[in-house]
Predicted model as a PDB file, atoms N, CA, C, CB and O in Angstrom, pLDDT in the B-factor column:
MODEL        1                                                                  
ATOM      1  N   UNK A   1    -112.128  34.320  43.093  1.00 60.00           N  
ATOM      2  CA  UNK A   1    -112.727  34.654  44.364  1.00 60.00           C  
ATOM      3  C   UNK A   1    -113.651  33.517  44.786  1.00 60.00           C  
ATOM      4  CB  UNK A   1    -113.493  35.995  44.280  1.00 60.00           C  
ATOM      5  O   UNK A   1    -114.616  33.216  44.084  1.00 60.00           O  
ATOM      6  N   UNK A   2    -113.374  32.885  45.914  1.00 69.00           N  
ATOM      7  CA  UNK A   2    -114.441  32.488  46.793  1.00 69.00           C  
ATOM      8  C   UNK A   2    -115.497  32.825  47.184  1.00 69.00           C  
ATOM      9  CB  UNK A   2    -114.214  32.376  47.534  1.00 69.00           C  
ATOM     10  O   UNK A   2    -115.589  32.638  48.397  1.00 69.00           O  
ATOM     11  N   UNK A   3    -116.702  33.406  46.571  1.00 73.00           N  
ATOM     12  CA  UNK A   3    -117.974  34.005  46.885  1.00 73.00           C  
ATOM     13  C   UNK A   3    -118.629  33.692  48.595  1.00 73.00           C  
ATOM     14  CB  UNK A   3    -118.997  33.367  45.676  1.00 73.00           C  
ATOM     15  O   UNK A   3    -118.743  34.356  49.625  1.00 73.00           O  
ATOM     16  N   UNK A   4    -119.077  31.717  47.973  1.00 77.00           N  
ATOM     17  CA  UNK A   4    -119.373  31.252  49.390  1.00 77.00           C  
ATOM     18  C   UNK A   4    -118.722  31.258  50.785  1.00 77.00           C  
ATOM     19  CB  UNK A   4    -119.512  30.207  49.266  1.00 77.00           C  
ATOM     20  O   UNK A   4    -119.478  31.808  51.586  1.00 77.00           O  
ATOM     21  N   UNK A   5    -117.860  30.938  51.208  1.00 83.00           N  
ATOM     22  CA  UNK A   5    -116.549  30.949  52.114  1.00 83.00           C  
ATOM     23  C   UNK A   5    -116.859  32.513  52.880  1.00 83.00           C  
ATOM     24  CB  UNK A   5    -114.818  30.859  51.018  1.00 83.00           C  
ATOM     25  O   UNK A   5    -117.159  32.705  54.058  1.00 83.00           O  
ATOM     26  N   UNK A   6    -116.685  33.467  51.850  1.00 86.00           N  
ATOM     27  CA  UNK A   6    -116.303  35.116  51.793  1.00 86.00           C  
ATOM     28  C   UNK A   6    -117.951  35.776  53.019  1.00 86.00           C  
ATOM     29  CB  UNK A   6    -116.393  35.914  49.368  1.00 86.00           C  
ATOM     30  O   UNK A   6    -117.926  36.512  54.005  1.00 86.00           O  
ATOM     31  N   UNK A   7    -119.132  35.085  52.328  1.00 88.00           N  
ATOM     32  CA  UNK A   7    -120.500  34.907  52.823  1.00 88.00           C  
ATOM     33  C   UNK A   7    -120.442  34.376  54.118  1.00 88.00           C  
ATOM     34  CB  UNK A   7    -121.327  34.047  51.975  1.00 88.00           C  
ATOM     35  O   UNK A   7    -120.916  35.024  55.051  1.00 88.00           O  
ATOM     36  N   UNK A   8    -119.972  33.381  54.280  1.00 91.00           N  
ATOM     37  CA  UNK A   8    -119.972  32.246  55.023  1.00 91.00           C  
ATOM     38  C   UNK A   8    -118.906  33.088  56.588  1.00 91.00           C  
ATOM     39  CB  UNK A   8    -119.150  30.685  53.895  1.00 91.00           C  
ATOM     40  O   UNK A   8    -119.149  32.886  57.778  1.00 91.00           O  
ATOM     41  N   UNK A   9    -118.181  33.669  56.225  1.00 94.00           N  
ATOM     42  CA  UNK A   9    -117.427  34.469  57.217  1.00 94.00           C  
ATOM     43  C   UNK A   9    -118.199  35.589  57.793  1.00 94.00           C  
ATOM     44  CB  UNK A   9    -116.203  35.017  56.618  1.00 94.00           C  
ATOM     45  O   UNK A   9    -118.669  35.771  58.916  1.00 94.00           O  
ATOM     46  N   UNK A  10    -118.198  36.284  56.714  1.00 95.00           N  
ATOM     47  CA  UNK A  10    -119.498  37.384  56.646  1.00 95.00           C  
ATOM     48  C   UNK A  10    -120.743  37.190  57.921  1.00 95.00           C  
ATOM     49  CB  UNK A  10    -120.373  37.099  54.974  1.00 95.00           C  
ATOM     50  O   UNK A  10    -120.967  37.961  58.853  1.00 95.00           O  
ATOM     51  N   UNK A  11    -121.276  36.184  57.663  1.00 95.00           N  
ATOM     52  CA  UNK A  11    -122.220  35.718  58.441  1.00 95.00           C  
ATOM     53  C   UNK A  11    -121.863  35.463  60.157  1.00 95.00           C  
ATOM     54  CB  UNK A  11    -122.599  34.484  57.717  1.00 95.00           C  
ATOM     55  O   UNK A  11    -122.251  35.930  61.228  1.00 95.00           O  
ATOM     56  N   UNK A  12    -120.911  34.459  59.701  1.00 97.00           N  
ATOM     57  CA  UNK A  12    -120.485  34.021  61.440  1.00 97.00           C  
ATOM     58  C   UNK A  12    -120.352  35.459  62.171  1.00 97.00           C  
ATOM     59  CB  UNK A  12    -118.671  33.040  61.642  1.00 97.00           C  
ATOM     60  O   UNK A  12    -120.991  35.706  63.194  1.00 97.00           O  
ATOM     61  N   UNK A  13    -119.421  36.444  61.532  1.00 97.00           N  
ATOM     62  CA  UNK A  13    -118.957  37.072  62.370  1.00 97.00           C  
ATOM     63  C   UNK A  13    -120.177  38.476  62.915  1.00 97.00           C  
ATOM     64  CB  UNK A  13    -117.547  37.413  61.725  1.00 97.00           C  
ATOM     65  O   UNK A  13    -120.191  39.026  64.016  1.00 97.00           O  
ATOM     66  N   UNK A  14    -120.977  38.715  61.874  1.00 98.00           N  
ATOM     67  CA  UNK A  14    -122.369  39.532  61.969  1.00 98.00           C  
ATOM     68  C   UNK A  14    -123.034  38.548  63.913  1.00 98.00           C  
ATOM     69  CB  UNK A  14    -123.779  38.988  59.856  1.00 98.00           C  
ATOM     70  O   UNK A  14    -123.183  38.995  65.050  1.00 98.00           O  
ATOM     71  N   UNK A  15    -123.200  37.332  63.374  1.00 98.00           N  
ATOM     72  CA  UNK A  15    -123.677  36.469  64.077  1.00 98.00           C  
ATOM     73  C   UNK A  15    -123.047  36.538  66.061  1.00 98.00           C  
ATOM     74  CB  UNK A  15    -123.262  35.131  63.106  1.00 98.00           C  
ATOM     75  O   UNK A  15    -123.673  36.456  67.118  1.00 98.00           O  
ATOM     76  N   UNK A  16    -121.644  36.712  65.755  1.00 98.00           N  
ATOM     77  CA  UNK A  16    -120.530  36.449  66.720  1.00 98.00           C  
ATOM     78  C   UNK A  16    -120.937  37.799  67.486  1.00 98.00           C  
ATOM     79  CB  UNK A  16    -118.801  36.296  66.040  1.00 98.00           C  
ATOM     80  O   UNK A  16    -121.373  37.684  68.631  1.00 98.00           O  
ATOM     81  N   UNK A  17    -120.812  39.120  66.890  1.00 98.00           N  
ATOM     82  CA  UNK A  17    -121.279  40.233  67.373  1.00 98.00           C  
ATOM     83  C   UNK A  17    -122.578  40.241  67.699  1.00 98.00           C  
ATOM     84  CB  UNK A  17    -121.050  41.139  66.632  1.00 98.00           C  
ATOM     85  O   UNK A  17    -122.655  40.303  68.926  1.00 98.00           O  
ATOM     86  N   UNK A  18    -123.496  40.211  67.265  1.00 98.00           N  
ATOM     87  CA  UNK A  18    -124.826  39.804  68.151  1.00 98.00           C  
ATOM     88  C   UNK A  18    -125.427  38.847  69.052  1.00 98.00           C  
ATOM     89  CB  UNK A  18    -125.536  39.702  67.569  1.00 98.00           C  
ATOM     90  O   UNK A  18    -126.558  38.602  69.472  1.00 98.00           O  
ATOM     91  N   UNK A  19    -124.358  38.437  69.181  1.00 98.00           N  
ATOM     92  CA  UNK A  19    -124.868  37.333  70.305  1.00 98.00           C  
ATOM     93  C   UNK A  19    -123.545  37.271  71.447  1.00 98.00           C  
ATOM     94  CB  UNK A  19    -125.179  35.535  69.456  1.00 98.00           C  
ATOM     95  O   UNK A  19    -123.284  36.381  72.256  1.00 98.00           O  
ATOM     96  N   UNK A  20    -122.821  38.583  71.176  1.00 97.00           N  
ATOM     97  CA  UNK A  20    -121.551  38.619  72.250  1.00 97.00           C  
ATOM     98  C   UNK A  20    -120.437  38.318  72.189  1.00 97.00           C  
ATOM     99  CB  UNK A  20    -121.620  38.060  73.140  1.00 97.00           C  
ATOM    100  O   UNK A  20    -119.706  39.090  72.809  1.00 97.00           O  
ATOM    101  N   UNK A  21    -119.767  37.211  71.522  1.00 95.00           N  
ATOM    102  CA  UNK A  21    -118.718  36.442  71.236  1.00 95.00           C  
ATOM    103  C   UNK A  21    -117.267  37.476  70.724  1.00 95.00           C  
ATOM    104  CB  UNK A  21    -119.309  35.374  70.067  1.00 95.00           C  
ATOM    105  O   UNK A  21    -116.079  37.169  70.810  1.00 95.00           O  
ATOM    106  N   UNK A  22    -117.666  38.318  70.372  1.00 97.00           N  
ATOM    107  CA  UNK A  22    -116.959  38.685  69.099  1.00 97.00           C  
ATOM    108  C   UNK A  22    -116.770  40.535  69.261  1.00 97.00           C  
ATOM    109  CB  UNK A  22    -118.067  38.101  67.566  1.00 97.00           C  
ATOM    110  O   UNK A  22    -117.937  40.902  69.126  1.00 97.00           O  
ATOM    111  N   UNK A  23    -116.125  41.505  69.423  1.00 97.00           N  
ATOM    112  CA  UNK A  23    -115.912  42.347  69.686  1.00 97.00           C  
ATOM    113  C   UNK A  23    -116.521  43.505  68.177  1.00 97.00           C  
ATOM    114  CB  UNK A  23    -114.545  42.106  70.209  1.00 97.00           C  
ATOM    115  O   UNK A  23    -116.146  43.193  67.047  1.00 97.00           O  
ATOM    116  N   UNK A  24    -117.078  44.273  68.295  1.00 97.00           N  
ATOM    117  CA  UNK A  24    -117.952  45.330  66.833  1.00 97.00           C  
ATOM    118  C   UNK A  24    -116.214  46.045  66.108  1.00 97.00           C  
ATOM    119  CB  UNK A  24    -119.550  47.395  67.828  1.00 97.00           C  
ATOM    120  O   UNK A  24    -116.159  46.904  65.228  1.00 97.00           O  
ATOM    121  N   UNK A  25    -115.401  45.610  66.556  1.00 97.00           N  
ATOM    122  CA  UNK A  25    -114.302  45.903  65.666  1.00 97.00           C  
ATOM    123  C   UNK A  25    -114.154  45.148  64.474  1.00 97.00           C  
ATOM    124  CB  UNK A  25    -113.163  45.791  66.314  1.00 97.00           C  
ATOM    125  O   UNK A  25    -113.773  45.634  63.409  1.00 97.00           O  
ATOM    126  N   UNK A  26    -114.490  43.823  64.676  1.00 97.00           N  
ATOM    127  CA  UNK A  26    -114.626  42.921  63.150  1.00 97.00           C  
ATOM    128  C   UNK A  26    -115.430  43.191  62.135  1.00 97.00           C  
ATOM    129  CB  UNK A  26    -115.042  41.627  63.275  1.00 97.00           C  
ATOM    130  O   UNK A  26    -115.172  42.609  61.082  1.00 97.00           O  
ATOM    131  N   UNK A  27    -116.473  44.025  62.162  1.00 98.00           N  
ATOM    132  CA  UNK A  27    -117.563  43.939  62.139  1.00 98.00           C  
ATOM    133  C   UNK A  27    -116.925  44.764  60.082  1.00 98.00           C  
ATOM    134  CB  UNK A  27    -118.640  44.759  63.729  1.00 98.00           C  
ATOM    135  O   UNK A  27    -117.276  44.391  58.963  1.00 98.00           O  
ATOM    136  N   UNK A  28    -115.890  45.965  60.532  1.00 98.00           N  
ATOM    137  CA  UNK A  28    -115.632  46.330  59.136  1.00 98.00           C  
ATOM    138  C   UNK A  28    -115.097  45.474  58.643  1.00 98.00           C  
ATOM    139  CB  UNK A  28    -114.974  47.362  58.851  1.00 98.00           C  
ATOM    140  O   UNK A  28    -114.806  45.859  57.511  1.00 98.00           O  
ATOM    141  N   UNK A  29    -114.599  44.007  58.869  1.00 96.00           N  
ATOM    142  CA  UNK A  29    -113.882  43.233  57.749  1.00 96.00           C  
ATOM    143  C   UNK A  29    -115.531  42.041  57.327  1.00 96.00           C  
ATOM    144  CB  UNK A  29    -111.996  42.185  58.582  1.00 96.00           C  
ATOM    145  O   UNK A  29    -115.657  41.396  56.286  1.00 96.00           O  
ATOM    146  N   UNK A  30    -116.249  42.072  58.143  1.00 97.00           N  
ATOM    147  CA  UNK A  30    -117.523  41.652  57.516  1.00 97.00           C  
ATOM    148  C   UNK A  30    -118.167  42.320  56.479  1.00 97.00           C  
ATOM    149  CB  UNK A  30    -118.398  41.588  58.375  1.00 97.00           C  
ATOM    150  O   UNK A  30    -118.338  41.723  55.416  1.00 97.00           O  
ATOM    151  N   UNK A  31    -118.474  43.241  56.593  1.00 97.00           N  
ATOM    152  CA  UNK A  31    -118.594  44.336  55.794  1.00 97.00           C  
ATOM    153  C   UNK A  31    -118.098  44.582  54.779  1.00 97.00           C  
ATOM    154  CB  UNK A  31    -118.399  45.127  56.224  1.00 97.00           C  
ATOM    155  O   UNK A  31    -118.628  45.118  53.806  1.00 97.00           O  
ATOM    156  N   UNK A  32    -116.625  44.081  54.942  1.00 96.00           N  
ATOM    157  CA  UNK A  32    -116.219  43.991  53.495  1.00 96.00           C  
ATOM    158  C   UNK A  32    -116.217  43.231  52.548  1.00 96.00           C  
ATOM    159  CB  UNK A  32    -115.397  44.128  53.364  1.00 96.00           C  
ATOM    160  O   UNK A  32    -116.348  43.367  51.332  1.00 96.00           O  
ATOM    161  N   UNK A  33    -115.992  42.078  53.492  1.00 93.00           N  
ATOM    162  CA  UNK A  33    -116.438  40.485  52.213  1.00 93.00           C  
ATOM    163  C   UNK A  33    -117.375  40.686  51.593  1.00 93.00           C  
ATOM    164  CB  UNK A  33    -116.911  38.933  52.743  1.00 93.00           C  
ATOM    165  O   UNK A  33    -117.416  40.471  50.381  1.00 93.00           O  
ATOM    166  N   UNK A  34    -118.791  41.355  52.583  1.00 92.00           N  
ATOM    167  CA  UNK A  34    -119.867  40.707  52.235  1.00 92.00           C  
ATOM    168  C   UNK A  34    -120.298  42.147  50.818  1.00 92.00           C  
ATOM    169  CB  UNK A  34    -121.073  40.361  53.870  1.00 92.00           C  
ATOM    170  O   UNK A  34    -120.996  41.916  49.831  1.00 92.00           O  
ATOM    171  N   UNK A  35    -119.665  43.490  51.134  1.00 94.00           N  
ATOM    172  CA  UNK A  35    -119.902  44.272  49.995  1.00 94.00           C  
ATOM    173  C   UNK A  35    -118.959  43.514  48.897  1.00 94.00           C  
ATOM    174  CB  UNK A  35    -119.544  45.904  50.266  1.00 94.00           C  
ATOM    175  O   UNK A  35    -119.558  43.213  47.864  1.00 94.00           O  
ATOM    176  N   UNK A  36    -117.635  43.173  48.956  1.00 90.00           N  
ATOM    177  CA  UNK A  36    -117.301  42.586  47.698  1.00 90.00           C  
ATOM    178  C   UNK A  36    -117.923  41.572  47.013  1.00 90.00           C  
ATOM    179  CB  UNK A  36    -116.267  42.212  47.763  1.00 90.00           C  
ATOM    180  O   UNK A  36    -117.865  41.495  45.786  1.00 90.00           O  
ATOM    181  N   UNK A  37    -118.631  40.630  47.842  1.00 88.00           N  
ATOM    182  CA  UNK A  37    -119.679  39.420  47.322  1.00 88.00           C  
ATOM    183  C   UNK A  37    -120.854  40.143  46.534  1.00 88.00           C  
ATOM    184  CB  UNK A  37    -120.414  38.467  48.723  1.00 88.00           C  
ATOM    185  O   UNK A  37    -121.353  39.786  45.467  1.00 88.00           O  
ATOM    186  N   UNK A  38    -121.144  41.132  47.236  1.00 90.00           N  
ATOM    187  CA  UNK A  38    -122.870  41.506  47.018  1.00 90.00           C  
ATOM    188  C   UNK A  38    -122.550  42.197  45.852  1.00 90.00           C  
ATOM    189  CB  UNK A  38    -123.857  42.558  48.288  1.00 90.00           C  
ATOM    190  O   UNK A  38    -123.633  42.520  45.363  1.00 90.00           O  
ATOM    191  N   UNK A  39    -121.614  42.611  45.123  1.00 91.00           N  
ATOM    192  CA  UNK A  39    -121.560  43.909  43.907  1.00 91.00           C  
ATOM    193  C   UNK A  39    -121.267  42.455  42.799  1.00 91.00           C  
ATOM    194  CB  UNK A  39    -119.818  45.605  44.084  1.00 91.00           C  
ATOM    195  O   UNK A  39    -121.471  42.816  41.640  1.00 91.00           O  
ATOM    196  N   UNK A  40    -121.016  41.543  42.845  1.00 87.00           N  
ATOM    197  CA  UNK A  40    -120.979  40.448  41.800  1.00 87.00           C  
ATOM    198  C   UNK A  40    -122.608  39.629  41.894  1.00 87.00           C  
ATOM    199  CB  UNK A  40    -119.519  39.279  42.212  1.00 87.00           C  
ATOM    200  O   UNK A  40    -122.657  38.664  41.132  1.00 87.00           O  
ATOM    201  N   UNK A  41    -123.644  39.823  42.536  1.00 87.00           N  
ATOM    202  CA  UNK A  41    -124.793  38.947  42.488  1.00 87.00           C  
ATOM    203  C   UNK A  41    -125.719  39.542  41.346  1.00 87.00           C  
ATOM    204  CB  UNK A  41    -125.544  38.865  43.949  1.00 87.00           C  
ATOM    205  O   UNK A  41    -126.129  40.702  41.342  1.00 87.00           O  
ATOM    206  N   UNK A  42    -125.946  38.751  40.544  1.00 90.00           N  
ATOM    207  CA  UNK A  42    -126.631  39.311  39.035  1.00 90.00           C  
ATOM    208  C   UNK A  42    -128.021  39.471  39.498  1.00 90.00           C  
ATOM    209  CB  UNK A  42    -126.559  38.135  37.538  1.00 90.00           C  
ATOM    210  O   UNK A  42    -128.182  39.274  40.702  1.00 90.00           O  
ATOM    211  N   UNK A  43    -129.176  39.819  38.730  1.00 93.00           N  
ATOM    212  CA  UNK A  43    -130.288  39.931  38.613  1.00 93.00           C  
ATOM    213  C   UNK A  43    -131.276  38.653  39.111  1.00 93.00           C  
ATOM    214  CB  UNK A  43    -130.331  40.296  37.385  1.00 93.00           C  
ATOM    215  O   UNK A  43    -132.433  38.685  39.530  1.00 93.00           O  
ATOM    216  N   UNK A  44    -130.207  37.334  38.865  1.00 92.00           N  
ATOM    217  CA  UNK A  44    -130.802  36.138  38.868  1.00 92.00           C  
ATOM    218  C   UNK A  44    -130.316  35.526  40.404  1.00 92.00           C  
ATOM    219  CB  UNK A  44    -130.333  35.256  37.487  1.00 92.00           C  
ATOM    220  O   UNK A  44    -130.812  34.469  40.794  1.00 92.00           O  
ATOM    221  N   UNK A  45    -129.692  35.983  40.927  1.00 86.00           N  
ATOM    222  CA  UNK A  45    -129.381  35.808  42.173  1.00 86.00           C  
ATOM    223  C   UNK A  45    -127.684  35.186  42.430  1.00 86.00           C  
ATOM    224  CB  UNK A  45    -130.548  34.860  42.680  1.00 86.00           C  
ATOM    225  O   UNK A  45    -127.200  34.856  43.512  1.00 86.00           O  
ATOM    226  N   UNK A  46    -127.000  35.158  41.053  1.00 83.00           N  
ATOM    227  CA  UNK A  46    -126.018  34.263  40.773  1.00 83.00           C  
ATOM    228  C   UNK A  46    -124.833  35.456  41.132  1.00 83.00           C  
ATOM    229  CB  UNK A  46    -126.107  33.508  39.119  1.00 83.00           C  
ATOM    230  O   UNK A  46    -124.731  36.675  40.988  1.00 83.00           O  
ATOM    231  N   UNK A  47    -123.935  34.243  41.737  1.00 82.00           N  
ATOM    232  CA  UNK A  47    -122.886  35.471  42.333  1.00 82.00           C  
ATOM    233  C   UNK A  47    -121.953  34.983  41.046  1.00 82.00           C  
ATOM    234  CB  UNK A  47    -122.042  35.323  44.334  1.00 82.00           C  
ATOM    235  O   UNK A  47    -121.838  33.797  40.735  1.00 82.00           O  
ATOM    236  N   UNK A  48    -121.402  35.917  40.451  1.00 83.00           N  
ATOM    237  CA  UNK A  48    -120.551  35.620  39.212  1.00 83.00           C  
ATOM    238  C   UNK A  48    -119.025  35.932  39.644  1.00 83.00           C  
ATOM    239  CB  UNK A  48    -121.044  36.599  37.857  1.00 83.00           C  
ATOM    240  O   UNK A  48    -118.578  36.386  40.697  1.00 83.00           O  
ATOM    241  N   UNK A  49    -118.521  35.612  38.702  1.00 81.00           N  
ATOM    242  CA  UNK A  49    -116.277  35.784  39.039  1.00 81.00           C  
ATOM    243  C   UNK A  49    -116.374  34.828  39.879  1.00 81.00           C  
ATOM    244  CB  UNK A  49    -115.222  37.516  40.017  1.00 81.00           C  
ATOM    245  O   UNK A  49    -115.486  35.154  40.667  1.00 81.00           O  
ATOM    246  N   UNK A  50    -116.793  33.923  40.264  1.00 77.00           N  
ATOM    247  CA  UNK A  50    -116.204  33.485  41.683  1.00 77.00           C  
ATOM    248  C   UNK A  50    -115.724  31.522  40.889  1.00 77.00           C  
ATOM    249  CB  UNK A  50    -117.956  33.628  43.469  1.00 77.00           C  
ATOM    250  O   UNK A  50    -115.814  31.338  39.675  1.00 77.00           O  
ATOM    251  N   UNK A  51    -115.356  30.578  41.678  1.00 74.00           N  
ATOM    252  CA  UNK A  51    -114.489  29.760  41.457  1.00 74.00           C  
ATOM    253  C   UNK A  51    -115.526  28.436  40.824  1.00 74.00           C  
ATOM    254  CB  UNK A  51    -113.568  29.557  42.836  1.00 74.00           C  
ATOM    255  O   UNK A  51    -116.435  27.898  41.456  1.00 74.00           O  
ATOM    256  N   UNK A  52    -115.088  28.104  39.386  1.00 73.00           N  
ATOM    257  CA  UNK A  52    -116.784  27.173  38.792  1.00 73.00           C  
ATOM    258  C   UNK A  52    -115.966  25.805  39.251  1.00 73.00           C  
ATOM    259  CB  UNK A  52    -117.468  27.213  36.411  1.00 73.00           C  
ATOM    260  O   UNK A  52    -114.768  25.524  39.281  1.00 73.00           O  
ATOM    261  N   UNK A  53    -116.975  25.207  39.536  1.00 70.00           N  
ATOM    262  CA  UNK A  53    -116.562  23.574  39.773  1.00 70.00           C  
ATOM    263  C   UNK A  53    -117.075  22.907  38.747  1.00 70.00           C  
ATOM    264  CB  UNK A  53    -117.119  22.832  41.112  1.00 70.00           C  
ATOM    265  O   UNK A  53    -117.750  23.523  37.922  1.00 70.00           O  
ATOM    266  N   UNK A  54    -116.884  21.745  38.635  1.00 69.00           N  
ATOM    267  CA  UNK A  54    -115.860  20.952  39.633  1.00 69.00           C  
ATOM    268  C   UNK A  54    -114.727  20.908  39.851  1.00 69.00           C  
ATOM    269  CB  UNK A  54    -115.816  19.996  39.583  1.00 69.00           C  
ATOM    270  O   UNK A  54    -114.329  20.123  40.712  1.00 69.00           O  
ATOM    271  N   UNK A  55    -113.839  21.716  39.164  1.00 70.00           N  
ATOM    272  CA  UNK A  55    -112.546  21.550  39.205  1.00 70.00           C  
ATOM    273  C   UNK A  55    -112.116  22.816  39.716  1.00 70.00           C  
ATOM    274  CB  UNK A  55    -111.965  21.146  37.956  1.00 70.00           C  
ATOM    275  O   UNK A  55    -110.952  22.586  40.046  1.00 70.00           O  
ATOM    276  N   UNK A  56    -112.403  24.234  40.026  1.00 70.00           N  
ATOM    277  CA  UNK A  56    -112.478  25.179  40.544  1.00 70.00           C  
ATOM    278  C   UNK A  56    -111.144  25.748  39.674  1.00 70.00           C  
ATOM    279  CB  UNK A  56    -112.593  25.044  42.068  1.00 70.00           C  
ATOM    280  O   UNK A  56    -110.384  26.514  40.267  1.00 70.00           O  
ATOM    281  N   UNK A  57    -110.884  25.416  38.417  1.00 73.00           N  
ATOM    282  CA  UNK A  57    -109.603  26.433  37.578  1.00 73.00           C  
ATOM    283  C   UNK A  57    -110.296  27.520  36.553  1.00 73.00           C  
ATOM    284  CB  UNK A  57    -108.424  25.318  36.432  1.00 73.00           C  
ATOM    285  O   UNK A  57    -109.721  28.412  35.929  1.00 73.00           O  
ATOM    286  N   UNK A  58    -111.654  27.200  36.559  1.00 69.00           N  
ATOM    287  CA  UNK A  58    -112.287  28.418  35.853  1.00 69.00           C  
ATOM    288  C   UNK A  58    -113.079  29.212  36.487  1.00 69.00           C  
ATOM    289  CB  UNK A  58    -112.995  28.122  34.841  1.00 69.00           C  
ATOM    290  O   UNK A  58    -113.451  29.081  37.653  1.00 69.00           O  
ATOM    291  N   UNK A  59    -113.436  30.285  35.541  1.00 72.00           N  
ATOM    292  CA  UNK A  59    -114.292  31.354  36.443  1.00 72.00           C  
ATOM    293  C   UNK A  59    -115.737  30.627  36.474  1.00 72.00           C  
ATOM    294  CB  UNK A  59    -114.398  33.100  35.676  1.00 72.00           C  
ATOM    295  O   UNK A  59    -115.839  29.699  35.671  1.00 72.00           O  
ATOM    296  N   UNK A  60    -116.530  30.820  37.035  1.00 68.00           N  
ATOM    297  CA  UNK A  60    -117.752  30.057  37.304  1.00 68.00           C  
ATOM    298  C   UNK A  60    -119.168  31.329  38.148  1.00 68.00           C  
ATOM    299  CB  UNK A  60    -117.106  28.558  38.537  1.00 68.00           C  
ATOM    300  O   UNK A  60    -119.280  32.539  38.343  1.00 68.00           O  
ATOM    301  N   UNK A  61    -119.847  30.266  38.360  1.00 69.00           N  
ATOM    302  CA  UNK A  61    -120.560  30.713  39.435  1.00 69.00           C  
ATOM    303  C   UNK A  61    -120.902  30.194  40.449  1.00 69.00           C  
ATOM    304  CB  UNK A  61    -121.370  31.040  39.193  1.00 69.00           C  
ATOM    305  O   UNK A  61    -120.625  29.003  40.586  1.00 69.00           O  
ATOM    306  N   UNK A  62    -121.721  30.996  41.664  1.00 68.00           N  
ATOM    307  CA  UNK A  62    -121.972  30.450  42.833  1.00 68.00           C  
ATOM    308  C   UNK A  62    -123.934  31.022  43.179  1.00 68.00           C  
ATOM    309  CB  UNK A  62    -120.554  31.116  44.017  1.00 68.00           C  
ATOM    310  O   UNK A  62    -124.435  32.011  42.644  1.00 68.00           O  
ATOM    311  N   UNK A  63    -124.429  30.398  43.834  1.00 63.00           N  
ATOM    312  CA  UNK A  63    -125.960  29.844  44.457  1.00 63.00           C  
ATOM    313  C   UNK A  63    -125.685  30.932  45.891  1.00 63.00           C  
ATOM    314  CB  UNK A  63    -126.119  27.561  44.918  1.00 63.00           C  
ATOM    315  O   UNK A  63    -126.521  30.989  46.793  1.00 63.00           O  
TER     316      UNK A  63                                                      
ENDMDL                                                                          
END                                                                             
């Protein structure tokens, strides 16, 4: 999983709907990235499962 990217969509489209752009029908696929992101963020703020670099073939973490 792409953690950041997943966030990163998440955001625009929260963003897109409040400021007009973007119709409150998207709004459940925001919602969903951003609950699948948020149930992997540990105690330490680290989003875990998601793709480790530098080479992105192992599991890793994400900031």
């Amino acid at each position: 999983m792409d953690g950041t990217s997943a966030m990163m969509m998440a955001a625009a489209v929260y963003r897109g709907i409040s400021n007009g752009y973007l119709d409150r029908q998207w709004k459940k696929y925001a919602d969903q990235a951003y609950l699948t992101v948020f149930q992997k963020i540990d105690e330490y703020g680290l989003i875990r499962e998601v793709c480790g670099c530098p080479d992105f073939v192992a599991e890793g973490t994400s900031l």
